[in-house]
Every structure is written in structure tokens, then in C-alpha cells.
C-alpha positions in Angstrom: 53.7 27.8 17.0 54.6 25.8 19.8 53.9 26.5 24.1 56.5 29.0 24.5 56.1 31.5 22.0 59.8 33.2 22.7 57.8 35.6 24.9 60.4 36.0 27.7 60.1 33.1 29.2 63.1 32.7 30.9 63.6 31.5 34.5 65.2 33.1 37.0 67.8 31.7 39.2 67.8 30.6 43.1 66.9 33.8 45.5 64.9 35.8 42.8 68.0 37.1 40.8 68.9 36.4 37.4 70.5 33.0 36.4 73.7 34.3 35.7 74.4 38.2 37.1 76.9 38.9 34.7 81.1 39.8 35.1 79.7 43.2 37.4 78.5 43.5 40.7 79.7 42.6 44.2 79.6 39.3 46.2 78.5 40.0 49.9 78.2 38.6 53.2 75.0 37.5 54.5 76.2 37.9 58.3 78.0 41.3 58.1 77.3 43.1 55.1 80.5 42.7 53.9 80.9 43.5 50.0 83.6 43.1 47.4 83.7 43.0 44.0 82.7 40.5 42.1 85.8 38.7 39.7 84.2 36.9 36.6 84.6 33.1 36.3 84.8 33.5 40.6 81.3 32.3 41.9 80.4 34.4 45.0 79.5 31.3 46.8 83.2 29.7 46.3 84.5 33.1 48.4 84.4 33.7 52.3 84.1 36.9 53.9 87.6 38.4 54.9 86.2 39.9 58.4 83.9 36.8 59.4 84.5 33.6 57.4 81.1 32.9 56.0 79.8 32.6 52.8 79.9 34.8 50.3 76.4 35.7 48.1 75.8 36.8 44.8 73.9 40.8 45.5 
């Protein structure tokens, strides 16, 4: 057997979460709490918040 066994040993992505969230969920802003739903094939960091203008995060 080799080093990784398949045990789960998948990494995670940047901030903790998962590598790739899935189609569900919300994008929201880091500044105001902002949140709206997240549209597959949209990256949450490609969007900006409609009441501030800042980035949008993946939740």
C-alpha cells in the first residue's frame, strides 16, 4: 500500500472550508454581513456586495 491509504485525506480549501462548497449556500460580505445566494459556476469572490461594494466571500 502506498502513503495515503485513501483514508480521507483530502485537503481543505483557503479559510478552513471545503475546496469546493458545492452549487448551495450563500456568498456574503465580510464588511456588512450582507448575504445572497450563491449561483453555481459564479465564484463568490467574482461578486461585490450590492449595499457596500466589497468583496464577496464564500460562507
Amino acid at each position: 500500500m502506498g502513503r495515503r491509504g485513501g483514508r480521507g485525506g483530502g485537503r481543505m480549501g483557503r479559510m478552513g472550508g471545503s475546496k469546493a462548497a458545492g452549487p448551495g449556500g450563500f456568498c456574503v460580505c465580510p464588511s456588512c454581513g450582507h448575504r445572497v445566494p450563491h449561483q453555481a459556476g459564479v465564484p463568490c469572490y467574482q461578486l461585490r456586495c450590492p449595499n457596500c461594494g466589497t468583496q464577496m466571500l464564500r460562507e
